[in-house]
C-alpha positions in Angstrom: -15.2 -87.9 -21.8 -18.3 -87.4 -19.4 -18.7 -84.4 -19.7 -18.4 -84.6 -23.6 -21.7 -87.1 -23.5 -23.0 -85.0 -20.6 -23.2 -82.4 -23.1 -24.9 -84.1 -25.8 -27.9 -84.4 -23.8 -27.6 -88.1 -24.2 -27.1 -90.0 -20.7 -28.0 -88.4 -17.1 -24.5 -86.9 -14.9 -25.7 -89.8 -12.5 -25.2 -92.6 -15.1 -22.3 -91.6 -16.8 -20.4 -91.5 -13.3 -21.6 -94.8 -12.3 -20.9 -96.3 -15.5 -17.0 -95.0 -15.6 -16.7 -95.4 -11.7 -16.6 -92.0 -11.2 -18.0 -90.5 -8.1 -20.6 -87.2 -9.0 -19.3 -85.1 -6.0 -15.8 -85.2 -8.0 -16.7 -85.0 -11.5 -18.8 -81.7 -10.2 -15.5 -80.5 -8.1 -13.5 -81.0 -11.6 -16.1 -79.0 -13.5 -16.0 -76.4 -11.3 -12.2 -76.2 -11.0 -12.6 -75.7 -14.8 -15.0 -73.4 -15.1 -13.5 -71.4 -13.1 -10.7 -68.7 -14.1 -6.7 -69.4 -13.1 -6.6 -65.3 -12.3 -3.2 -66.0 -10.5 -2.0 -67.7 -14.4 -3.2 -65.1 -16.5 -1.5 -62.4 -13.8 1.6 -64.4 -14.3 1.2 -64.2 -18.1 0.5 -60.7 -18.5 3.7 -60.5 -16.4 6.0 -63.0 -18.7 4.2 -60.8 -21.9 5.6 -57.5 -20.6 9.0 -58.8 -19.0 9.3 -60.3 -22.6 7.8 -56.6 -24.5 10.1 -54.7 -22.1 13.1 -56.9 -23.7 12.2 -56.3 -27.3 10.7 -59.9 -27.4 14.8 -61.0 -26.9 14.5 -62.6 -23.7 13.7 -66.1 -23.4 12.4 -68.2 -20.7 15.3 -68.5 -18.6 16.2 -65.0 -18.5 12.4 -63.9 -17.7 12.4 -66.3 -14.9 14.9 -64.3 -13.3 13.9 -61.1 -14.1 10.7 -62.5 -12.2 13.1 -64.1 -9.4 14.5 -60.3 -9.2 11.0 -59.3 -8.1 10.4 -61.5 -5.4 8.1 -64.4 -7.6 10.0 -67.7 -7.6 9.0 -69.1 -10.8 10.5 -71.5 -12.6 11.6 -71.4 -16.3 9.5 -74.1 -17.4 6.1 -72.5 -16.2 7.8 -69.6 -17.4 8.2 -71.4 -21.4 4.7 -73.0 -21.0 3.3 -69.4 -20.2 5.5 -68.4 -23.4 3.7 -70.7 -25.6 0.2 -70.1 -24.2 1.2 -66.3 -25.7 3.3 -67.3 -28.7 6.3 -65.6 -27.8 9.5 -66.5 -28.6 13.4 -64.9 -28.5 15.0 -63.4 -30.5 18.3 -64.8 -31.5 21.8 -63.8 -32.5 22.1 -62.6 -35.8 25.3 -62.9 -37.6 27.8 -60.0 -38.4 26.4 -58.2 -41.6 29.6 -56.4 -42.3 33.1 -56.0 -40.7 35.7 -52.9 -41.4 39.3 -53.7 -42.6 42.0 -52.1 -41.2 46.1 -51.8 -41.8 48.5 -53.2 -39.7 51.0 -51.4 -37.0 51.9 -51.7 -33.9 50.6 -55.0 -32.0 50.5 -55.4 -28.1 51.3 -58.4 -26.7 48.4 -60.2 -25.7 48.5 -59.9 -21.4 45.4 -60.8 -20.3 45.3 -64.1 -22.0 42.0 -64.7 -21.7 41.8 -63.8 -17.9 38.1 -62.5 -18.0 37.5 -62.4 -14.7 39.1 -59.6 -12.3 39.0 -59.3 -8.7 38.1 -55.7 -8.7 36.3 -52.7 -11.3 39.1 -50.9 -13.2 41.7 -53.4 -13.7 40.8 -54.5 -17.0 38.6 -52.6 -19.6 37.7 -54.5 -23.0 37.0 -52.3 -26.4 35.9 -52.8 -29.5 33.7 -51.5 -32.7 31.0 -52.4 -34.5 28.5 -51.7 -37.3 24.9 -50.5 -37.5 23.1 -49.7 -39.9 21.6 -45.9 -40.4 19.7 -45.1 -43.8 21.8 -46.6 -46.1 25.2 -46.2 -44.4 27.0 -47.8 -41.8 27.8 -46.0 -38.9 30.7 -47.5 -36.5 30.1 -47.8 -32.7 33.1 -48.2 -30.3 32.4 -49.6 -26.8 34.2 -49.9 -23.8 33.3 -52.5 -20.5 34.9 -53.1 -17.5 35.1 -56.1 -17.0 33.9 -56.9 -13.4 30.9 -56.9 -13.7 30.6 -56.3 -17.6 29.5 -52.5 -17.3 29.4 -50.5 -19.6 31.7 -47.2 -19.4 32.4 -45.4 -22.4 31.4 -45.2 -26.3 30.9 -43.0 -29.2 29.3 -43.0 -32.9 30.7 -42.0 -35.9 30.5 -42.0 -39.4 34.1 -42.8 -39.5 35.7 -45.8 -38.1 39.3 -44.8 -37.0 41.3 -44.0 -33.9 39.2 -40.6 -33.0 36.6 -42.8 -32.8 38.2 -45.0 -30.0 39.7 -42.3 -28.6 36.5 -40.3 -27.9 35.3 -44.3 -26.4 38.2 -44.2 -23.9 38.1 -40.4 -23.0 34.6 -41.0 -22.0 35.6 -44.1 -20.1 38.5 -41.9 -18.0 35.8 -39.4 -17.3 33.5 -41.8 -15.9 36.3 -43.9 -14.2 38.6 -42.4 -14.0 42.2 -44.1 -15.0 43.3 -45.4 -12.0 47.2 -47.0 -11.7 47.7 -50.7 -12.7 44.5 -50.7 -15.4 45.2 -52.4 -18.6 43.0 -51.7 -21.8 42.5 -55.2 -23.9 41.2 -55.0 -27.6 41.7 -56.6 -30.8 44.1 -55.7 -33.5 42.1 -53.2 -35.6 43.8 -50.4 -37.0 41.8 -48.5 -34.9 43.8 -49.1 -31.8 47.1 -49.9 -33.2 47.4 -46.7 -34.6 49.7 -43.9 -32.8 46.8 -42.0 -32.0 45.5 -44.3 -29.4 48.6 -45.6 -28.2 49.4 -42.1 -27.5 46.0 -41.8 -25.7 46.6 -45.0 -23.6 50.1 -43.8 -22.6 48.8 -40.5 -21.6 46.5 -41.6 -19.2 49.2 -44.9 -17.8 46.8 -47.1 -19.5 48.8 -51.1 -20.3 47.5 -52.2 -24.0 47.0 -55.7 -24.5 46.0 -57.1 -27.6 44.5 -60.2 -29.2 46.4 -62.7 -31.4 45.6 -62.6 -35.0 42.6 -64.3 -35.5 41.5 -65.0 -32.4 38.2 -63.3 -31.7 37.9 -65.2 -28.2 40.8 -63.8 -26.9 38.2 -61.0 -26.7 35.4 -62.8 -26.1 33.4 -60.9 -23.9 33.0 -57.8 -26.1 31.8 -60.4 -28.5 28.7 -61.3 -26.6 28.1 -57.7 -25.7 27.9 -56.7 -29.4 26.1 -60.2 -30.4 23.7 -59.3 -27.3 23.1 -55.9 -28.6 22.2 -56.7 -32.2 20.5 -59.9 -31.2 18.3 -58.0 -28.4 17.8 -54.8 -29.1 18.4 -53.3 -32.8 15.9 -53.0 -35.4 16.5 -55.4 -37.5 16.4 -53.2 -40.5 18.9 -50.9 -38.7 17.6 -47.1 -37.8 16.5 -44.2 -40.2 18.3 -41.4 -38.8 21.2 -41.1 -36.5 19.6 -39.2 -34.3 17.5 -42.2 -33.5 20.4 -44.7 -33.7 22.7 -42.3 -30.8 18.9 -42.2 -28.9 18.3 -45.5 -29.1 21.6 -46.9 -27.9 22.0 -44.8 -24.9 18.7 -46.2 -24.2 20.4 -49.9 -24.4 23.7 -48.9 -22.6 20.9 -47.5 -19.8 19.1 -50.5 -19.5 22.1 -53.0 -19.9 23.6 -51.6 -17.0 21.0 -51.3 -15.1 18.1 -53.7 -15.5 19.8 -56.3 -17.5 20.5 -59.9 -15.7 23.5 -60.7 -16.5 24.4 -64.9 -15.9 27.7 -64.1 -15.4 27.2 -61.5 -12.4 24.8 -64.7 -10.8 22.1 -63.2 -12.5 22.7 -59.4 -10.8 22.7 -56.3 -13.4 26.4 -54.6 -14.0 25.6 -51.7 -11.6 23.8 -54.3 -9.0 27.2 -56.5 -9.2 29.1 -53.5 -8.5 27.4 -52.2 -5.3 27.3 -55.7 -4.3 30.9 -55.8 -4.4 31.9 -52.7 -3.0 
């Protein structure tokens, strides 16, 4: 208010402050302190702006406050969401399933892990499943594979197709990179894709268990749920990619960063990889 009818020219500084009870030494100290520029806010800012770029504007407050806890600055989430709002950013969230292949029944696994989503060690429980994505005007299928530890990511392929060779080529990968060792059971739902002969087969080979969902249940497999609900929600286009070239670029670019870089609440707020090490 003073300095509102300072600034019309009005009444003297001197009056103003003696009229409101106000003393001039801090009504000049308050002035100054706004005058000046908050350097260490706007550094913050810039920071929250690229943590929140870096993330395709997916991450929100909480997660960027411990990307920031990561590098050593203890800020909280709600400096973090003010600084959000002086920039006008905002998350991204989940979108929902746009389309979902249909398979044919065989063989079902009983379902052993039972919703036990939390193992002791790496490679005693890996987690599959596919989705969709959009490429041109077709949908290409993309089959995944996590170990459930730490939630790292360890196999996956792309294909026109949706059918065992596409889970297949998912697990081979996985053995490759993990190896198979003994005791490791593989859980997924019951898509055609891995009740089929072909992947049994595959499973058997490498003295792989196979556990399975119950019908209908999509939380008895619910952490490849989040992972594909975290990957569309965070990360694809949402107008889906032009070429496949640029889709098979673009996720290996994800699976990179997932692993990596991205906090995870789960591992306490460690990446997959980080988790890992930690544990090891």
């Amino acid at each position: 208010m003073i300095e509102e009818l300072r600034e019309s020219g009005s009444y003297p500084t001197s009056l103003l402050c003696s009229a409101l009870g106000v003393s001039r030494s801090a009504f000049y100290d308050w002035a100054y302190r706004r005058s000046k520029p908050n350097t260490e806010r706007d550094a913050l800012r810039a920071k929250v702006v690229q943590l929140h770029a870096e993330s395709r504007e997916s991450a929100g407050a909480r997660m960027i406050s411990q990307y920031l806890k990561a590098q050593q600055l203890k800020v909280g989430r709600y400096l973090v969401g003010r600084l959000m709002a002086e920039a006008n950013l905002t998350s991204r969230q989940r979108r929902r399933h746009q389309y979902r292949s249909r398979g044919v029944e065989a063989f079902v696994a009983k379902n052993l892990l039972e919703r036990n989503f939390e193992p002791t060690a790496i490679n005693q429980v890996w987690c599959g499943d596919v989705t969709s994505l959009m490429v041109g005007k077709r949908w290409y299928h993309l089959a995944v594979v996590i170990d459930l530890f730490a939630r790292r990511v360890v196999g996956w392929a792309f294909s026109l197709v949706n059918d065992a060779n596409l889970v297949t080529k998912a697990l081979r990968m996985a053995v490759e990179v993990r190896g198979a060792p003994a005791g490791l059971m593989f859980h997924s739902d019951q898509g055609c894709q891995y009740t089929s002969q072909r992947f049994q087969s595959e499973l058997l080979g490498h003295g792989i268990t196979q556990s399975m969902s119950r019908r209908g249940q999509c939380w008895d497999n619910a952490p490849m749920e989040r992972f594909f609900g975290t990957l569309k929600s965070e990360w694809v286009p949402a107008k889906g990619y032009s070429e496949i070239e640029e889709a098979r670029q673009d996720m290996t670019s994800f699976f990179m960063r997932y692993n990596r870089i991205r906090l995870h609440s789960y591992n306490n707020y460690l990446s997959p990889i980080a988790m890992e090490q930690q544990a090891a």
